[in-house]
FIVEX-297467 format. One record per residue (C-alpha): residue in one letter; x, y, z. Coordinates in steps of 0.25 Angstrom, whole numbers, plus 5000, padded with zeros to 4 digits. Layout:
<nodes>
AXYZ...
</nodes>
This chain:
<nodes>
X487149335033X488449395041X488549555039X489649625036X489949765037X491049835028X491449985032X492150055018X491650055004X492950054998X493649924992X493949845005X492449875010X491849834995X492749694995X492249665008X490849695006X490849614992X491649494997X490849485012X489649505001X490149384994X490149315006X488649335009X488849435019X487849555021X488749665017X488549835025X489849925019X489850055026X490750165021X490650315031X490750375017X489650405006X489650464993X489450414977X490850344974X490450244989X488950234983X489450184970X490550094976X489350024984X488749974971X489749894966X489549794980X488749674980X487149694981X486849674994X488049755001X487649865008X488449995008X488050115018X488750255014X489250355026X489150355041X489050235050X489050215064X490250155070X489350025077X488849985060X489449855062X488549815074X487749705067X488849635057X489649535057X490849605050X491549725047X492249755036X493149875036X493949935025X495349975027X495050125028X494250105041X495350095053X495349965060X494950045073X493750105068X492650115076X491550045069X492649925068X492649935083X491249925084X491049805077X492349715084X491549765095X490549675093X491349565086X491149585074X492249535066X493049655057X493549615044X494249705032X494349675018X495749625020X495449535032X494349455023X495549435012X496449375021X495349295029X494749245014X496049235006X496349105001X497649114997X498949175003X499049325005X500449405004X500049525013X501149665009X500949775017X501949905022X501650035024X502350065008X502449984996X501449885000X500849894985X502049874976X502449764986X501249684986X501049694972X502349664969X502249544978X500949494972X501749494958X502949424965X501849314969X501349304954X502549284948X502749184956X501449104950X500549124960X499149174958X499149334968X498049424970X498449574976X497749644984X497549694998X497649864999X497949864984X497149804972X495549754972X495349714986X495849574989X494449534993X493749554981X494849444974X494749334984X493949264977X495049244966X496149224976X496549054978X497248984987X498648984980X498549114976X499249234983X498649354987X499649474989X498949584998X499549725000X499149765015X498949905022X499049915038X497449935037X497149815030X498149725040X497749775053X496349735046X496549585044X496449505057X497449405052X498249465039X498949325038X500049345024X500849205020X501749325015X501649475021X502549575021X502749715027X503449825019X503849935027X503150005038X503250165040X501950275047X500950275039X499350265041X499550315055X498150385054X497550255052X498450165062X498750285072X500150235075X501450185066X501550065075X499950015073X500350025059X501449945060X500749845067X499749845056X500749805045X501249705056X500049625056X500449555042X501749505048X501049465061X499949375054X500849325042X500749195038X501749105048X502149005036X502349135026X503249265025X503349395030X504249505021X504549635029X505249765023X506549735029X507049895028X505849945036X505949925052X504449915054X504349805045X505549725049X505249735061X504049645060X504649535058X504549485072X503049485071X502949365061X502649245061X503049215047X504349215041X504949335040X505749395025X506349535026X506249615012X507149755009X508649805007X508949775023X508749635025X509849585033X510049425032X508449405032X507649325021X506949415012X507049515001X508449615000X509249684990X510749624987X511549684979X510749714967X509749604969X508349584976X508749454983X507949384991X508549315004X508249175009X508849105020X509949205019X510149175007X509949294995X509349264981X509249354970X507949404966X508049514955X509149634954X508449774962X508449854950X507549774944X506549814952X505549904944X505150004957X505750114961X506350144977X506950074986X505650044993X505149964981X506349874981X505949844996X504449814990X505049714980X506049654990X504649624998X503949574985X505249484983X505249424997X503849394996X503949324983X505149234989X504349195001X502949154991X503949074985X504049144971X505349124963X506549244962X506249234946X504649274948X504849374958X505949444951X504949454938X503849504945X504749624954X505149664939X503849674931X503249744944X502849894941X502650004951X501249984958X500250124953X500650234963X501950184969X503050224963X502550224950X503050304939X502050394932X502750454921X504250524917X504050634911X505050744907X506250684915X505150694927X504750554933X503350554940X502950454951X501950404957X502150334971X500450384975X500450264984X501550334994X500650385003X501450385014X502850435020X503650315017X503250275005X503350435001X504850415006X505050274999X504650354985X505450464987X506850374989X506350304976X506850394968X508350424972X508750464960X507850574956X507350694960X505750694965X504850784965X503950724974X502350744978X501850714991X500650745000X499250685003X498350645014X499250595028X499150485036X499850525048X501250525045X502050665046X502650725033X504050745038X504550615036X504150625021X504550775020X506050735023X505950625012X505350725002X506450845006X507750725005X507050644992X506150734982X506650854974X505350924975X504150894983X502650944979X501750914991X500250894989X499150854998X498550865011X499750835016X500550925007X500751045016X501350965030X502350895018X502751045013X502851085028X503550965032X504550995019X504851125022X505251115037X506451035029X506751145020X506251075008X505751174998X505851104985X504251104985X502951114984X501451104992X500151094980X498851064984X498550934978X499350824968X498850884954X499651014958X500850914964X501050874950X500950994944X502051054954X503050924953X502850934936X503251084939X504551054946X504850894941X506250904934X506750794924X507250684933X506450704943X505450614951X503850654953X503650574964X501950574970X502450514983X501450584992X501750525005X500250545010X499050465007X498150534994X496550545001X496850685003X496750724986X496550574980X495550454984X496850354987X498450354982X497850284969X497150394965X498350494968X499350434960X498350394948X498050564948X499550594950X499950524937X498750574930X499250704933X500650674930X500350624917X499550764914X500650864920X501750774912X500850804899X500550914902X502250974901X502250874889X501250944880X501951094888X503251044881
</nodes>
């Protein structure tokens, strides 16, 4: 029996050990950590899996015939060495769904709006009759549901840079690359191995399919050369090439030089700029799958705001809240506050860095928000970074219960409450999930509480 060993407990590392377990391997999950919530976790897998809690020496995989990383272990780890070292084959979670998919995959992945987009594109695909399954670094893992995946199905797949550099060959019939701008620089050490990361779906599409860039971001564009596949551009800057645009009024999309009207902009039900660039994506994808205007156009308007992206919490008092939790970083903090041209915002930020400098952000928040209340680890370089711009129109709390307290405090009618942190959440919260279900739970209770005060 082949043996195969799975480092991480979380739900990469339990797919893997499940699915190989299925496949009669003899199943070892390590995980460097220990505790009550990782021993009860364990009892949910298969009898016969074996799970070892805490250290591990780097050579464990000696003696396997595979090693199964979950994303959170970087690809250059040691005890991944060890075991290329003596050929044994390295294989993530991801990787085992593009060797064992049976049907197509559409591969999304960008350094922002990688989740509205790929959800978006999955209902784009459905409405055009076919059968999709979504997954990839959103959702159940994709793993777990291969079983129910057939041959003329569609399986739409949001992608992180961990997961592509992962895959040894991440072949798409349809990808795309959203944007590419810093970010996990303490995992990938440079902006350009990220970028190469992300350019690994381009380089390995499918010749006889697509590949849709984000025409208004430069790193993205400018990967065009490296595919193989036919090549759609998607955003307001276009030029003459096929893809997705904005004319006039109209989300057209563009074939052969020739433009076709799609749906009118503003019935997009998003806000920002940037989410119309997500649809114009969504829509390119659809067109190169083959599904009608009519269908595409249906499902971009019965589309809601995904949970913790841009999503409207409440309006209460003239005051609207918001909850973009999922903007953990610069760019997609910047890309929130432009959504909102019209409105003052009070906007909360801070949390756990991955690299990246504040003052980029700083200068966004000092030009953009009316207010800022700053919060998190990261709270006080933010308030530093602010104030070397003589922006004094805020406020440095300890954590985010007293961030809402503070933004209730100085919210005025019309304004915006914007949680656009701008930094990951592992420094008060278990993910960005967990942060934005507590941030509208507190909401709710500081807008109650002024109700019963009134």
């Amino acid at each position: 029996m082949p043996r195969a060993l799975v480092i991480g407990l979380a739900r990469s590392g339990m797919a893997c050990a499940r699915a190989l377990h299925r496949e009669d391997w003899d199943v070892v999950v390590v995980d460097r950590k220990d505790g009550d919530a990782l021993r009860a976790r364990a009892t949910s897998l298969p009898a016969g899996v074996e799970v070892r809690l805490g250290p591990y020496p780097v050579e464990l995989a000696v003696g396997f015939d595979m090693v199964c990383p979950s994303p959170g272990v970087p690809w250059d780890a040691p005890e991944l060495a060890v075991a290329r070292a003596h050929g044994i084959p390295v294989r993530s979670e991801i990787d085992l769904v593009f060797r064992r998919c049976p049907a197509p995959i559409l591969g999304i992945t960008g350094t922002n709006g990688k989740t509205t987009t790929t959800t978006l594109a999955g209902a784009v695909i459905a409405a055009g009759g076919a059968r999709v399954h979504v997954g990839g670094n959103i959702g159940e893992p994709m793993l777990d549901r291969l079983d129910q995946v057939r041959q003329d199905d569609w399986v739409v797949l949001e992608l992180s840079s961990f997961q592509i550099e992962s895959v040894e060959d991440p072949r798409c019939r349809l990808a795309a690359v959203l944007n590419v701008t810093p970010d996990h620089l303490d995992r990938h050490g440079t902006f350009e191995a990220y970028a190469a990361a992300k350019r690994r779906l381009v380089e390995h599409a499918d010749p006889d399919g697509a590949v849709v860039l984000g025409a208004d971001d430069v790193v993205a564009r400018g990967m065009a050369q490296a595919s193989t596949a036919r090549v759609l551009l998607a955003g307001f800057e276009t030029g003459t090439s096929d893809g997705a645009t904005v004319r006039g009024d109209d989300v057209v999309v563009v074939e052969r030089g020739q433009s076709r009207a799609v749906m009118p902009v503003a019935d997009i039900p998003l806000f920002g700029a940037h989410n119309v660039q997500n649809v114009l994506v969504a829509v390119a994808l659809g067109h190169a799958a083959g599904v009608g205007h009519d269908a595409i156009a249906g499902a971009v308007r019965g589309f809601h705001a995904v949970h913790h992206r841009l999503e409207p919490v409440l309006e209460a008092g003239g005051v609207l809240w918001v909850n973009d939790s999922k903007a953990t970083n610069v760019d997609a903090a910047v890309k929130a506050l432009r959504a909102f041209p019209d409105r003052p915002i009070v906007w909360i930020g801070g949390g756990e860095t991955k690299g990246v400098g504040p003052e980029d952000l700083a200068r966004e928040v000092s030009e953009r928000a009316r207010y800022a209340v700053l919060n998190g680890a990261t709270g006080p370089e933010v308030d530093r970074a602010l104030a070397s711009l003589g922006y004094n129109s805020r406020t440095l709390v300890p954590g985010l219960v007293d961030a809402v307290r503070a933004a209730h405090d100085v919210a005025r009618p019309g304004d915006v409450v914007l949680l656009a942190p701008g930094y990951t959440s592992f420094d008060q919260f278990a993910d960005y999930e967990q942060r934005g279900e507590t941030f509208a739970a507190l909401v709710r209770d500081v807008c109650g509480a002024a109700r019963g005060r009134s």
